[in-house]
GULUMVO-6246 format. One record per residue (C-alpha): residue number from 0; y, z, x. Coordinates in steps of 0.2 Angstrom, whole numbers. Each point is the difference from the previous one (the first is absolute). Layout:
% residues N
  resi      Y      Z      X
   NUM      Y      Z      X
...
***
This chain:
% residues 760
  resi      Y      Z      X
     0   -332    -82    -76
     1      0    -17    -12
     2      9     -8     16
     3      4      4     19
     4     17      6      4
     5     11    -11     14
     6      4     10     15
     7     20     -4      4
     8      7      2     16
     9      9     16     -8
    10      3     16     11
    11    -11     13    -11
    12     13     11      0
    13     16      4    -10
    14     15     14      1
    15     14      7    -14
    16     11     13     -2
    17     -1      6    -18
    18     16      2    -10
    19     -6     13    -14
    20     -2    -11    -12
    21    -11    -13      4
    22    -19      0     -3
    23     -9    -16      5
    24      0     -5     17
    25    -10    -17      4
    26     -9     -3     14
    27     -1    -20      5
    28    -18     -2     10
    29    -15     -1    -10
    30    -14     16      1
    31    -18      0     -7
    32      1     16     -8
    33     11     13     -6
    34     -7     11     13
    35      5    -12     12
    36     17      5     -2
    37      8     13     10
    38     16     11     -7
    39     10     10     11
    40     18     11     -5
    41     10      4     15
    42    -14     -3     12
    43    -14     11    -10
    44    -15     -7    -10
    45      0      1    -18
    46    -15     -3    -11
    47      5      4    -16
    48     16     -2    -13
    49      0    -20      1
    50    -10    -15     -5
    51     -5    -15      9
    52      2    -14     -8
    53     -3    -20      4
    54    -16      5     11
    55    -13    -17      2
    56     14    -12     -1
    57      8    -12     16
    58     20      3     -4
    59     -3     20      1
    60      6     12    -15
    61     10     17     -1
    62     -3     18     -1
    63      6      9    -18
    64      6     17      4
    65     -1     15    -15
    66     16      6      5
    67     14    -10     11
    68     -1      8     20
    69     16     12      3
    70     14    -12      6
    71     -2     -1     18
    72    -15     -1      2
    73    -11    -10     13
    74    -14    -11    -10
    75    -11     -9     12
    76    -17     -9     -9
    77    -11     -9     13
    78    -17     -7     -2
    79    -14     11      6
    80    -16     -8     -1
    81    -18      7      9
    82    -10     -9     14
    83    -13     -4     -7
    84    -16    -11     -6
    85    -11      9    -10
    86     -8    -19     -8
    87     -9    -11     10
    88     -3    -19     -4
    89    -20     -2     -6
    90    -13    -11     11
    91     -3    -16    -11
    92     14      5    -12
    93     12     -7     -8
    94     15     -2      6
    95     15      2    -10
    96     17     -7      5
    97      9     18    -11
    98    -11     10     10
    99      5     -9     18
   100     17     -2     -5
   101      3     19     -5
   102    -10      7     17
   103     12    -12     10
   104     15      7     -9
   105     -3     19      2
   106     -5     -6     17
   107     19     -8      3
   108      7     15     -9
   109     -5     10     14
   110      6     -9     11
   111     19      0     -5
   112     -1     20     -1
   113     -7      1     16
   114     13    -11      7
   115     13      8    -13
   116     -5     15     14
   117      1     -7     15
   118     16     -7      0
   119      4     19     -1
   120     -7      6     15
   121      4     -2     18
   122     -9    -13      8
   123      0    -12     15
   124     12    -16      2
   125    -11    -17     -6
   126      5     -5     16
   127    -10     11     10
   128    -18      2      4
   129     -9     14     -9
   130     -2     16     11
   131     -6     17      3
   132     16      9    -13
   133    -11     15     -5
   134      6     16     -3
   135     -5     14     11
   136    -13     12     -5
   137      6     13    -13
   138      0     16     13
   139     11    -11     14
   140     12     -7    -13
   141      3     17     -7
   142     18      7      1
   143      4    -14     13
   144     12    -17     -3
   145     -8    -16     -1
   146      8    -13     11
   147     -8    -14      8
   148     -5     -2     19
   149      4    -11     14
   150    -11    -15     -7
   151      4      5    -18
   152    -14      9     -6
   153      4     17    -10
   154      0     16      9
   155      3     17     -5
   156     15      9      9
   157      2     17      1
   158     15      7    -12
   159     10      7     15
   160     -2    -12     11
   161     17    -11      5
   162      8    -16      0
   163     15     -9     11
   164     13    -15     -6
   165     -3    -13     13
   166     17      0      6
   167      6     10     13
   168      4     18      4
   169     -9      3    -19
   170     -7     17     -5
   171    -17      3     -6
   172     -3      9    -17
   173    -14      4    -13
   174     -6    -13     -7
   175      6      8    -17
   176     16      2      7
   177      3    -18      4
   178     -6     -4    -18
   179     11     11     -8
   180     16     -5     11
   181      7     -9    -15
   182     -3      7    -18
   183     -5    -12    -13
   184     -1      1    -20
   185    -18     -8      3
   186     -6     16     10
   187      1     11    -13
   188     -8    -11    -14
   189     12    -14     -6
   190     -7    -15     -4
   191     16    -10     -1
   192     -9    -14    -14
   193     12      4    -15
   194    -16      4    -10
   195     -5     17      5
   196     12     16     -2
   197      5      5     17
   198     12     11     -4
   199    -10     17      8
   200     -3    -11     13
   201     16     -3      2
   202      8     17     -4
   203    -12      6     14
   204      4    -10     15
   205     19      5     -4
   206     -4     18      0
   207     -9     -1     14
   208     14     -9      9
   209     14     11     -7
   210    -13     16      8
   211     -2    -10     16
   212     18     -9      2
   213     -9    -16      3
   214      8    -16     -6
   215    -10     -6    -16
   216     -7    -22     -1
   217     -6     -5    -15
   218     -6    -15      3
   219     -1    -17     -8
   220     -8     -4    -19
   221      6     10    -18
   222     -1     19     -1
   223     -1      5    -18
   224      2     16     -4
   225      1      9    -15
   226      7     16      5
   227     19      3      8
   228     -2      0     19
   229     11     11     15
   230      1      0     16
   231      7     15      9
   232     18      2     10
   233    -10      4     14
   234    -11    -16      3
   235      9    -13     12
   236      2    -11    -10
   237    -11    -15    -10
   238     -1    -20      3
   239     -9    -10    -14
   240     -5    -15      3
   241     -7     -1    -20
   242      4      4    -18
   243     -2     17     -9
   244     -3     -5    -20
   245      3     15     -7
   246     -9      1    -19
   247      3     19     -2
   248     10      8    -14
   249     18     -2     -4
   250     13     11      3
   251     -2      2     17
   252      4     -7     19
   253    -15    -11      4
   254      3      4     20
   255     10     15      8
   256      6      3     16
   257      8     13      9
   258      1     18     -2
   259     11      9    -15
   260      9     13      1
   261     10      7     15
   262    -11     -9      9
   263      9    -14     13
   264     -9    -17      2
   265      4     -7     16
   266     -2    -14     12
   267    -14     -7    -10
   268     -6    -19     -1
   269     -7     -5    -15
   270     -5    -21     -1
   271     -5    -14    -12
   272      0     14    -17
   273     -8    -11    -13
   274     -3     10    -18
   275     -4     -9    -15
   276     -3      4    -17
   277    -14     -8    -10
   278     10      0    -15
   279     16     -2     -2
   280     11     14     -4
   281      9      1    -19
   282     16      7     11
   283      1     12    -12
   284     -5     16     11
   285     10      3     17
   286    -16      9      5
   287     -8    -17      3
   288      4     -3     19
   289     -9    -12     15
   290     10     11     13
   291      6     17      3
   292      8      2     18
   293      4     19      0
   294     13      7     13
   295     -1    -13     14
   296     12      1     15
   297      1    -12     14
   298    -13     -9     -6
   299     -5    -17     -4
   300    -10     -7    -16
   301     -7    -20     -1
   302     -4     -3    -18
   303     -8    -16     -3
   304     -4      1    -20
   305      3     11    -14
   306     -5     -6    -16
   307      0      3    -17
   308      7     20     -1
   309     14      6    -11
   310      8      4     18
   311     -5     -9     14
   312      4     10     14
   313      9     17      0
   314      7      8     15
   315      3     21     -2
   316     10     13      9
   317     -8     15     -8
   318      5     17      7
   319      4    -10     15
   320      8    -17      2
   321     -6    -19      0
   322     10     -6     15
   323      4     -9     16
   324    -15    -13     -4
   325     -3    -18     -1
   326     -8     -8    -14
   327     -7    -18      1
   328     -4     -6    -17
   329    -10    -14     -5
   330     -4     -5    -20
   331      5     14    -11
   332     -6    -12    -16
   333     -1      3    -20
   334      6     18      2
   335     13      7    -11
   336      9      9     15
   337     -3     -9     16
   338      7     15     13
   339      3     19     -8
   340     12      9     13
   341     -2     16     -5
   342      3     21      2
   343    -11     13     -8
   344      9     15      2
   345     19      6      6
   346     -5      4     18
   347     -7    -20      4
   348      9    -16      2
   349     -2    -16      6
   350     10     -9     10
   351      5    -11     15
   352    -17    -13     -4
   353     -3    -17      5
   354     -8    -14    -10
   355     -5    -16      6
   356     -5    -12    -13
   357     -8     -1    -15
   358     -6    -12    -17
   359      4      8    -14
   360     -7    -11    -15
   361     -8      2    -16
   362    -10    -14    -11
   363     10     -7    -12
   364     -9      7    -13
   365     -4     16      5
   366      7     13    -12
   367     15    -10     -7
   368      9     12     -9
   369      2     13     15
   370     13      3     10
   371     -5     -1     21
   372      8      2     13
   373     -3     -3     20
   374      5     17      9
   375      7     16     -9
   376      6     16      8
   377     -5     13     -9
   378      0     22     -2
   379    -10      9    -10
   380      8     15     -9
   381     11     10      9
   382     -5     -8     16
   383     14     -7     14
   384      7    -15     -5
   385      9     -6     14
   386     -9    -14      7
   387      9     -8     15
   388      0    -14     13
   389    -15    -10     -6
   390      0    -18      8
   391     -9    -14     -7
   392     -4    -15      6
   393      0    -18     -8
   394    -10      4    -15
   395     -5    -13    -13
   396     -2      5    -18
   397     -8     -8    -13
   398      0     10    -18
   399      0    -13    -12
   400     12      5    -12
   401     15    -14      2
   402      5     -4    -18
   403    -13     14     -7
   404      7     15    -10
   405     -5     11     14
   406      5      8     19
   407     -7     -9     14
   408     11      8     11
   409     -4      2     20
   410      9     18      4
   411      1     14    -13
   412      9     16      7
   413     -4     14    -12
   414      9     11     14
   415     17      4     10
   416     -9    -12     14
   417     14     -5     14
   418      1    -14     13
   419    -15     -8     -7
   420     -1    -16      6
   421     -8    -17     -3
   422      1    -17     10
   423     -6    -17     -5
   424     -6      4    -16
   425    -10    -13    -12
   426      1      0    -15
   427    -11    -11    -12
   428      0      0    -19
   429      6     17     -1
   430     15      8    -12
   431     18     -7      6
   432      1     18     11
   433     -4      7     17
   434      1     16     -4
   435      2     14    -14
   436     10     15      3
   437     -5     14    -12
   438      8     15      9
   439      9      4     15
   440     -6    -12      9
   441     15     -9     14
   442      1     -9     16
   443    -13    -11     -3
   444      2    -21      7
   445    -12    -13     -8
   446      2    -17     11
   447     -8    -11    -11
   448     -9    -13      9
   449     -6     -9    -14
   450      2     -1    -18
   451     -7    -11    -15
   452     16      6     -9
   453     11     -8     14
   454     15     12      7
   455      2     10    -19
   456     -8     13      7
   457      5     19     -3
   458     -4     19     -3
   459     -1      7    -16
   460      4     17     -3
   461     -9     10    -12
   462     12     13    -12
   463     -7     14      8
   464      7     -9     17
   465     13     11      7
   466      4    -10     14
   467      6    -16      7
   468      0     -8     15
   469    -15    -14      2
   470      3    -15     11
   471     -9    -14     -3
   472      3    -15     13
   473     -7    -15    -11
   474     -4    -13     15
   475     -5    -12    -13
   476     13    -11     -4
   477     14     11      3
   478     -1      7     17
   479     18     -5      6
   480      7     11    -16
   481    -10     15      2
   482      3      2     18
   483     19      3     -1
   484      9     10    -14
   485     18     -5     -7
   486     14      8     -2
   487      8      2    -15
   488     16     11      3
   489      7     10     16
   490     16     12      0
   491     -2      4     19
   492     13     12     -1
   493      4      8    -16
   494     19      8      6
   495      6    -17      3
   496     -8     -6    -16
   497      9     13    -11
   498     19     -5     -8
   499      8     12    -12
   500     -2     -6    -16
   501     12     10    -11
   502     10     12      6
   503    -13     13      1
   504    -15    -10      0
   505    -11     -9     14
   506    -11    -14     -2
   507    -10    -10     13
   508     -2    -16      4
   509    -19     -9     -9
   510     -4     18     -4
   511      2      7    -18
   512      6     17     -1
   513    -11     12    -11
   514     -1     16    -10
   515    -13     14     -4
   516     12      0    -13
   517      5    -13    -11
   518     14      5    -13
   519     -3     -8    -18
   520    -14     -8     -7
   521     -4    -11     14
   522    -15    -14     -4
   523      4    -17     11
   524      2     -3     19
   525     19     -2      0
   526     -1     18     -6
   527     -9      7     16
   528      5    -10     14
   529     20      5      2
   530     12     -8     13
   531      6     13      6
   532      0     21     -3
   533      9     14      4
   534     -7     16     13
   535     -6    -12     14
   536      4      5     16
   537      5    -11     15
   538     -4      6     15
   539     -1     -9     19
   540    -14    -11     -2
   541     -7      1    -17
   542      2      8    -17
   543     -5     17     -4
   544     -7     -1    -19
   545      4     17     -9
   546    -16      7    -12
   547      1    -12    -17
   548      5    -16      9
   549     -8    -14      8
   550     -1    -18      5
   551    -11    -15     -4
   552     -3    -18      1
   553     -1     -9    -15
   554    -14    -11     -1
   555     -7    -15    -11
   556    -19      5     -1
   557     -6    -14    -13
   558    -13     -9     13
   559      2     13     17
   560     -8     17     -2
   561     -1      8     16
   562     13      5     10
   563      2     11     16
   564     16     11      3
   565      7      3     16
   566     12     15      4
   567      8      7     13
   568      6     18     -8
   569     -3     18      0
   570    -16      2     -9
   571      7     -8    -15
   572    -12     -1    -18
   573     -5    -16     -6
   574      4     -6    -19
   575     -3    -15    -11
   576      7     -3    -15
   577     -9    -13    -13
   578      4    -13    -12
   579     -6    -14    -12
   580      5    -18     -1
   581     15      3     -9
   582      5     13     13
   583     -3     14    -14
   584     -5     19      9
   585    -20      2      2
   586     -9     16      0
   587    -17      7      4
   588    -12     -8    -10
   589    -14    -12      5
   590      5    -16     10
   591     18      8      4
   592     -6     11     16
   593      4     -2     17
   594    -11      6     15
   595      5      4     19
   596    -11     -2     16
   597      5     16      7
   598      2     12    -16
   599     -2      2    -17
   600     15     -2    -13
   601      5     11    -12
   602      6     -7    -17
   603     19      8     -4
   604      5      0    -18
   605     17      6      3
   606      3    -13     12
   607    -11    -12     -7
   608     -8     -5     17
   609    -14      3     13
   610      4     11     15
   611    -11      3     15
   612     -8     16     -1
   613      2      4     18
   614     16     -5     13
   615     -1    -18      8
   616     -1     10     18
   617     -9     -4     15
   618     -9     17      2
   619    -10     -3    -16
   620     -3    -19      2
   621      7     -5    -13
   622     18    -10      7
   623     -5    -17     -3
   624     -8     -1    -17
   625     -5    -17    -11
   626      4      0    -19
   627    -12     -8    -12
   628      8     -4    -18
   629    -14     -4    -16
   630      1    -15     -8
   631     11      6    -13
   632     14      3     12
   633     13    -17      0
   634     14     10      9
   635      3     14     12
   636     10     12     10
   637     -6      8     14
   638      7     12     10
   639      5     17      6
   640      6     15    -10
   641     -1     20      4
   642      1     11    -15
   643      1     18      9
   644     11     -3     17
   645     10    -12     11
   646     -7    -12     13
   647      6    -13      9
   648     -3    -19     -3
   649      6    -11     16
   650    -11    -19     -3
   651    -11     -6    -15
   652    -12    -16      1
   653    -10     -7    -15
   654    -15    -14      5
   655    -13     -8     -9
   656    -14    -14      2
   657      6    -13      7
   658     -9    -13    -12
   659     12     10    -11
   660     19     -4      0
   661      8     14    -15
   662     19     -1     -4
   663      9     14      4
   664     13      5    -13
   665     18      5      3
   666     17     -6     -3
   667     -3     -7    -16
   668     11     -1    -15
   669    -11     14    -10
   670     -7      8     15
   671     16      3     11
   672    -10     12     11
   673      2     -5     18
   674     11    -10      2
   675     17      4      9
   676     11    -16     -4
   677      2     -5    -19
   678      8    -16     -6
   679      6     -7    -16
   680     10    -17     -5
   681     11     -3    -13
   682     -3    -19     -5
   683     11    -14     -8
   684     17     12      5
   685     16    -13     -1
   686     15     10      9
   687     16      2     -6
   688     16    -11      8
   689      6     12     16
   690     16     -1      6
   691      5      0     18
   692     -3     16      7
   693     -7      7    -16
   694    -17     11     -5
   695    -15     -2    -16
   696    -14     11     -3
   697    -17     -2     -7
   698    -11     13     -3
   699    -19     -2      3
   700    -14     10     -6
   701    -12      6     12
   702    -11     15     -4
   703     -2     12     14
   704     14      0      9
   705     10     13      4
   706     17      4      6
   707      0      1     19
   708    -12    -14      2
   709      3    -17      9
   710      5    -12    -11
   711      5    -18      4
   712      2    -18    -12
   713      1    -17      3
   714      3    -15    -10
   715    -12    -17     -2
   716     13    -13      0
   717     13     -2     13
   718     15     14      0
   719     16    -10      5
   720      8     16      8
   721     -6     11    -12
   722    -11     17      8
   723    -12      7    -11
   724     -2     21      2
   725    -10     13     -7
   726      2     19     -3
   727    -13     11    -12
   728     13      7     -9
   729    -10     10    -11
   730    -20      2     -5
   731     -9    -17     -2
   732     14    -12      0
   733      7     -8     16
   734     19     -8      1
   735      2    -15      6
   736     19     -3      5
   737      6    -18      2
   738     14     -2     12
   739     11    -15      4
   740      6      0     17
   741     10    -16     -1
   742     16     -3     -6
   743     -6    -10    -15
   744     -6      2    -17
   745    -23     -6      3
   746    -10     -4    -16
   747    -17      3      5
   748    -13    -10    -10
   749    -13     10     -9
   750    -15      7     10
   751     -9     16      5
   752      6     14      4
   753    -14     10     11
   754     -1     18      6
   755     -8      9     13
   756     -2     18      3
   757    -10     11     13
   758     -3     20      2
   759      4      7     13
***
């Protein structure tokens, strides 16, 4: 060497975990030679494939594989030097300061590896004086227990000998037995330092306690595995006080537990579940999940952390159900689905769960064009979609998609889920909805605690929804609107609501009377909503609609979009009729339908509206339903119409949101539907000169009124003796006679004439 190497206080040692790729590792202590260096994969010695590099100098060097290590693998490199002095220094020599300084450094080198391997091995406290800790000979410590003795020093016990917990009334047992009363990852191989694979460790000690029934601990420090892991129904459960980093391949659930199949999972405990993955999913492949929980029942789950998976955390009913369990989540961060409630087959469910918790969040800029969404209930093909009664509890979600053109949405029911329900819900940054309905879903009721929106908080319903019926409580900001619902219109009792409004026709009072079958070529609202038709049928207490007729309240929809009607009837069947701003008919086309909570709707192009597809009866659930109109929709009528037989109509109700306040129409002069008194004036009218005793008419135009109606008029200025009555003397037109009682001639000055006329 032209110069001695300096000797660092650098541990001779080093550790990677090669990725596939690359080839140089360095090592940072100094060594005097490349055979000084030592190279070990995955624990064994290799002498070949690599070259050392950097040997004979202070700051260290590298080692320069031929081919990159397989991903995965452990590369250690360590300096190895020999003890030894095979020069000595010569009597009456020179002596060189090189020569002494490299002797004293391989001297000091050797020291570091030596104390490199002490710190390794067990050895006595600092503290306490040195003593007689020597193992017993080979042949008395063979197939004993080492364990120490009354004054510490080691002794060999015998492998079935016993041992006793100090505390009272304890029971003996093996020695074994005592050490094997809890079940740790550690005892089967796992090393816990996030360096080394321990998956077979891993999947090892959970068969062993699925085999056994024992309740599994995996204990503190990062597992990484890189191979899917299960533990069995049968084990008692698992508590992890760690982290599994799971760097296996995609496409599948990183940990699994429970039994599939018919198989019934019951009263297990499973605590502190922690799965990572190394990389973050591309949430592309639903195969990519932290969690599976397969077929629990009276259960409960702790989930701490799942990180980084397309789904996070998936709970299945298989050819059993998920059921009857309580889930306490912790942070279910940067996954595309946060919670998959799911059903693999028609003969599973899962229901009636409890959920306590949970931080949904993503980075802000994790996958910023994908859509992601905080819990979703789920069914594979063909399997049971009816997911009921699933409570969670106050929630926080943060999805980062306010103002992006994407979902951030907390719920997505993808199923006819009922009585799904949510309390003091967060919401953070996510899109202005709770929910999004894309089929049957109904029942559900989202208390929104908090919103970065404020109170504009709804459900969306997809266009394959096919029902209605989501109730979202916005606490924020609006709490005292939310918690009460308004009413728009009441006829508490239809019988005495109905007058006769021609001879042979009846109309109600608010209520327009409707057709299946309009005569002409109807195309605006004052063509559908009549004031009054023909074949209704009084009876004691209500009205008995004959097949083709109906009754409906006229609504302005412009801002209110949701309504609920009330009945009490004979399992009537409920209609909406649709129209634009300028009351013009709407059909069936995108942005003009109208979904129930209960049922779905039918689209009636003789009619031109929406009838239930099912009676509004008691038996079937389906008596009170809610009606949500598309944006497209600016008025409506909605009501009650049969098509094939009678039924009997006795009271109708119509509410809505009471942040909402929509007119009702009726009475007006081109909607004379519903109304039951009808008034008319005939301004600027000068009478004639009356003489004592005498009579004048006037006739007055006043459409809809019919001979036999009340009729009665009155004057605006003073009368001076004169009485002013009225008879319908023919269609339309209401005579007004003017009679002077007195015995003089009166002049009344000009005025109105006004006219009032009620069915009776």
């Amino acid at each position: 060497m032209s110069e001695h190497i300096r000797i660092g206080d650098v541990a001779p040692r080093v550790h990677y975990v090669a990725d596939g790729v690359q080839v140089a590792f360095t090592y940072p202590f100094p060594v005097f030679a490349a055979r000084d260096l030592e190279v070990r994969l995955n624990g064994g010695l290799s002498g070949s494939g690599f070259m050392v590099e950097g040997a004979g100098r202070s700051e260290g060097g590298s080692v320069r594989f031929a081919a990159p290590p397989a991903s995965g693998t452990r590369v250690t490199l360590l300096r190895r030097i020999a003890i030894q002095r095979v020069t000595d220094f010569q009597p009456n020599g020179v002596l060189r300061a090189q020569v002494l300084n490299d002797d004293l450094d391989y001297q000091v080198a050797a020291l570091q590896e030596m104390r490199d391997v002490v710190q390794g091995a067990l050895r006595l406290d600092v503290a306490e004086p040195p003593s007689g800790v020597v193992l017993p000979p080979a042949a008395a410590r063979a197939n004993r227990l080492l364990g120490f003795d009354a004054v510490g020093n080691v002794t060999a016990y015998p492998r079935g000998g016993t041992v006793a917990a100090v505390y009272a009334g304890a029971v003996p047992r093996g020695v074994e037995d005592k050490l094997a009363e809890v079940l740790t990852a550690r005892d089967f191989g796992a090393r816990g330092d996030g360096v080394a694979d321990d998956g077979p460790a891993l999947q090892a000690a959970m068969s062993a306690a699925a085999s056994a029934g024992r309740h599994l601990v995996i204990g503190e420090g990062t597992f990484r595995t890189t191979m899917p892991l299960s533990l069995g129904g049968a084990a008692a459960g698992m508590t992890m006080l760690g982290a599994i980093s799971y760097a296996g391949p995609g496409g599948q659930a990183a940990l699994t537990i429970g039994d599939g199949g018919a198989v019934r999972n019951a009263a297990k405990i499973y605590q502190g579940l922690r799965v990572l993955r190394a990389t973050i999913s591309d949430w592309l492949n639903e195969g990519d999940i932290g969690i599976v929980l397969r077929n629990l029942d009276a259960s409960t789950v702790e989930v701490r952390q799942v990180e980084g998976f397309t789904i996070g955390v998936r709970t299945l009913g298989e050819e059993r159900g998920f059921e009857d369990s309580e889930l306490r989540l912790g942070r279910i961060v940067n996954n595309r689905i946060g919670l998959d409630v799911r059903t693999l087959t028609a003969a599973a469910w899962n229901t009636s769960v409890r959920y306590h918790g949970g931080h949904f969040a993503i980075a802000s800029s994790l996958h910023t064009a994908l859509d992601r969404y905080g819990v979703r209930f789920s069914a594979a093909p063909g399997a049971y979609i009816a997911h009921n009664r699933h409570v969670f509890f106050g929630p926080a979600f943060e999805l980062q998609a306010r103002n992006r053109p994407i979902a951030g949405i907390p719920f997505l029911s993808e199923v006819s889920s009922r009585a799904i329900i949510a309390y003091g819900v967060r919401m953070e940054a996510c899109s202005p909805f709770v929910a999004r309905h894309t089929s049957a879903a109904q029942d559900h009721v989202y208390e929104v605690a908090w919103a970065s929106q404020g109170y504009e908080v709804g459900v969306e319903y997809a266009p394959t929804a096919t029902r209605t019926g989501a109730v979202v409580r916005a606490l924020h900001q609006a709490a005292a609107h939310r918690e009460f619902s308004r009413e728009v219109a009441a006829v508490p009792n239809l019988r005495a609501a109905a007058y006769r409004w021609t001879a042979t026709q009846t109309g109600f009072d608010r209520l327009a009377c409707l057709s299946t079958n309009v005569s002409g070529t109807p195309n605006a609202l004052r063509d559908f909503a009549f004031p009054g038709l023909e074949d209704y049928q009084l009876t004691d207490r209500g009205v008995a609609l004959p097949g083709g007729r109906g009754l409906g309240f006229v609504v302005d929809a412009r801002r209110c979009k949701e309504f609920a009607l009330a009945l009490d009837a004979d399992d009537p069947r409920l209609v909406v009729q649709c129209f634009d701003a300028n009351l013009n008919v709407l059909g069936d086309a995108t942005g003009q339908t109208v979904r129930a909570s209960g049922m779905s709707l039918q689209w009636n192009p003789t009619a031109r509206w929406w009838q239930g597809a099912a009676d509004m009866a008691d038996a079937d659930l389906t008596r009170l339903q809610t009606i949500r109109l598309e944006p497209g929709v600016a008025y409506a009528i909605i009501g009650v119409a049969r098509i094939n037989r009678d039924y009997e109509v006795r009271a109708m109700r119509l509410l809505c949101d009471p942040s909402q306040s929509p007119p009702l129409l009726f009475g007006l002069p081109d909607l004379p539907h519903g109304a039951r008194e009808l008034k008319a004036e005939l301004p600027n009218y000068d009478p004639p000169s009356i003489a004592g005793g005498a009579t004048a008419q006037v006739n007055v135009t006043v459409p809809g009124a019919r001979p036999g109606d009340f009729a009665q008029a009155a004057y605006s200025l003073a009368t001076s003796g004169i009485v002013f009555l009225a008879q319908i003397g023919a269609q339309d037109t209401v005579t007004v006679t003017m009679w002077n009682r007195s015995g003089a001639a009166v002049d009344l000055n000009p005025g109105t004439v006004r006219v009032r006329v009620v069915k009776s």
